[in-house]
VMD Tcl script that draws the C-alpha trace (Angstrom):
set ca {
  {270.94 167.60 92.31}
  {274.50 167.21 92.01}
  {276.62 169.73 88.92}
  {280.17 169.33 88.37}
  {283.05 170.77 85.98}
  {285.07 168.68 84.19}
  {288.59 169.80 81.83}
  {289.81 166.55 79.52}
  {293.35 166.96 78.17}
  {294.70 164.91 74.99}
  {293.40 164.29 71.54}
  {289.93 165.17 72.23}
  {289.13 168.12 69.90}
  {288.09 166.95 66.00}
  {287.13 163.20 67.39}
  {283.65 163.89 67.85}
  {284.71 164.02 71.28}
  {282.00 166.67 72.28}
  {279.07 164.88 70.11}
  {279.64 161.84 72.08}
  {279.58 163.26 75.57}
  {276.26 165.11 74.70}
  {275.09 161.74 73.49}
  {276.79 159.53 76.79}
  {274.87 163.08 79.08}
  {271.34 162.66 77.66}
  {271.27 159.08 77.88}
  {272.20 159.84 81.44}
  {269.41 162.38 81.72}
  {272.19 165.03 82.58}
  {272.03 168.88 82.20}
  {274.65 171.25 80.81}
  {277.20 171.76 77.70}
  {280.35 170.26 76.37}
  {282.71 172.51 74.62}
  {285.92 173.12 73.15}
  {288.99 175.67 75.08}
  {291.01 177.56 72.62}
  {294.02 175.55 74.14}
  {292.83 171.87 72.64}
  {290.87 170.70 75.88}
  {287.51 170.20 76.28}
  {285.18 171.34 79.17}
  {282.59 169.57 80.57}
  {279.54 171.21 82.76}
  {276.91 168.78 83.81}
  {274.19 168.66 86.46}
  {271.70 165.76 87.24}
  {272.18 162.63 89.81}
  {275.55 162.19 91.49}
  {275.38 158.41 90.38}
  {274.98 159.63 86.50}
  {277.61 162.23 86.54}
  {279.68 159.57 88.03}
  {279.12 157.23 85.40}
  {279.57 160.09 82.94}
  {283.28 160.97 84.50}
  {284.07 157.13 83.95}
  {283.06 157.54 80.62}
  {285.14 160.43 79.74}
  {288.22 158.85 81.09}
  {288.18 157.04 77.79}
  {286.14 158.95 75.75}
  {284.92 158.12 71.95}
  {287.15 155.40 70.19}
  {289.30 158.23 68.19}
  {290.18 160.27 71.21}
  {292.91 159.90 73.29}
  {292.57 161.07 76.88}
  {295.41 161.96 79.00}
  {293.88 164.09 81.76}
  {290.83 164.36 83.26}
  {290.08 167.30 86.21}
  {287.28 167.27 88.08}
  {285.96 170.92 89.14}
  {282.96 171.68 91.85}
  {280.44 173.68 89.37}
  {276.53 175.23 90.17}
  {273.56 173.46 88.97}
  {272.21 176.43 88.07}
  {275.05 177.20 85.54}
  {273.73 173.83 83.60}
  {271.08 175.69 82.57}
  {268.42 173.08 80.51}
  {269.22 169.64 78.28}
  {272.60 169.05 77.00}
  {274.59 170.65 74.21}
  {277.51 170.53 72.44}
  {279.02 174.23 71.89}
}
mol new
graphics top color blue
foreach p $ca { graphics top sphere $p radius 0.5 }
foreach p [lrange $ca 0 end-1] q [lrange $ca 1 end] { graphics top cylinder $p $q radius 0.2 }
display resetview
């Protein structure tokens, strides 16, 4: 099992930004959370298959089609902080 952290920067808070990555990470069959930071980014924790939370990253480099995505940081995270399915906070 592979976990990772992710940060997006840009328009990606009221775009359904965080319903569509928990929709992208269970089609995936990935772990973990998306949620909003009080300063307008979103954070990403998943866990699951290197080759899924690759596909995910690729994914959230565009995001939904109302977001706009200027930054995207990738972080090392714990599987264990994934804790179980995928949710949208």
């Amino acid at each position: 099992m592979s976990a990772a952290r992710f940060v997006v920067s840009g328009k990606v808070q009221g775009v359904f930004f965080r319903a569509s990555t928990r929709d992208r990470a269970q089609a995936l069959g990935l772990r973990g959370f998306a949620r909003n930071l009080a300063d307008g980014r979103v954070e990403v924790l998943v866990a699951g298959d290197e080759a899924a939370i690759d596909e995910l990253a690729a994914w959230l480099r565009e995001g939904p089609p109302q977001a706009r995505v200027d930054d995207l940081e990738r972080l090392p995270a714990r599987d264990e902080e994934a804790g179980e399915g995928f949710s949208a906070i």
